[in-house]
C-alpha positions in Angstrom: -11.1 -6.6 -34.9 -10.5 -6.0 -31.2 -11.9 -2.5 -30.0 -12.6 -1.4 -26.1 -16.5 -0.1 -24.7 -15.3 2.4 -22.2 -17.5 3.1 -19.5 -17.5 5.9 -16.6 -19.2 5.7 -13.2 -21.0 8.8 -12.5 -22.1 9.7 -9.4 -25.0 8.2 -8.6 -22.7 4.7 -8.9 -24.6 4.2 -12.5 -22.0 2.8 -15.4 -22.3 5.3 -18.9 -21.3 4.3 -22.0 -18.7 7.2 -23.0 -18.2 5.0 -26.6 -16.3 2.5 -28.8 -12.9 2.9 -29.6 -11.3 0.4 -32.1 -7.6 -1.0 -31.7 -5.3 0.2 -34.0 -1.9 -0.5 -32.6 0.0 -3.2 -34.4 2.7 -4.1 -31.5 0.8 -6.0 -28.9 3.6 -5.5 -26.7 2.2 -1.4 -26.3 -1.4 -2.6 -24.9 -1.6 -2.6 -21.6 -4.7 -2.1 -19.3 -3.1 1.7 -18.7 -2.5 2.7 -21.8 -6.0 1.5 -23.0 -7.4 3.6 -20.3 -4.8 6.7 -21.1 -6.3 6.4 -24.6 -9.4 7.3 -23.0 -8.9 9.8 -21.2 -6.6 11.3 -24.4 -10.2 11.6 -26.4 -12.1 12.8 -23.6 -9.9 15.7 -22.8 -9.8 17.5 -19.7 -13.2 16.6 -18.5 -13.2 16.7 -14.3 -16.4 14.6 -14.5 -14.8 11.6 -16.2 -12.7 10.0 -13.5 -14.1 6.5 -12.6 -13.0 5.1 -16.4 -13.5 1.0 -17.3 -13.8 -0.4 -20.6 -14.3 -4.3 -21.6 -12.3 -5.7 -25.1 -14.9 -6.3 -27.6 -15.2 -8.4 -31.0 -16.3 -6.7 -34.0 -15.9 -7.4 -37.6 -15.0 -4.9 -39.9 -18.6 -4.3 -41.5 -19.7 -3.8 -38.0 -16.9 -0.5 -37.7 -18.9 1.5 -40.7 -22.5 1.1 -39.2 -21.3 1.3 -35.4 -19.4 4.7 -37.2 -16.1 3.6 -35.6 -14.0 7.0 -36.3 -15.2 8.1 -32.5 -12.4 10.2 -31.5 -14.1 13.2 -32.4 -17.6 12.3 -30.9 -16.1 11.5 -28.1 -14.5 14.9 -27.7 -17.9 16.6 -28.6 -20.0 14.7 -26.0 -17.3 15.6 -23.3 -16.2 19.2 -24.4 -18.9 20.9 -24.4 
């Protein structure tokens, strides 16, 4: 399973992990480098901290999405809304 690390440059220049987010869409043709990063930004909310945004594609295998706890949406939003 393809999913994205997404990372954000804070400002002392040093990359944070903000988390893994899994692919879900099935039409290949609707992932593009913005809308990966739009995605992002989606699950973070409104946080004026988070601008510099980069991910990398990772590999995982589907065991791997139970232990990493792969349903990050919301703990995204709780590490950036609070």
């Amino acid at each position: 399973m393809v999913a994205y690390e997404f990372y954000w440059r804070d400002h002392k220049g040093k990359d944070d992990l903000i988390g893994i987010l899994p692919e879900r869409r099935k039409n290949s043709e609707r992932i593009t480098q913005e809308s990966i990063i739009n995605w992002a930004r989606k699950v973070i909310g409104d946080n004026a901290e988070v601008k510099d945004i980069s991910f990398i594609q990772i590999e995982i295998d589907e065991a791997q999405t139970e232990s990493l706890g792969l349903n990050p949406h919301s703990e995204l939003r709780k590490k950036f809304n609070k």
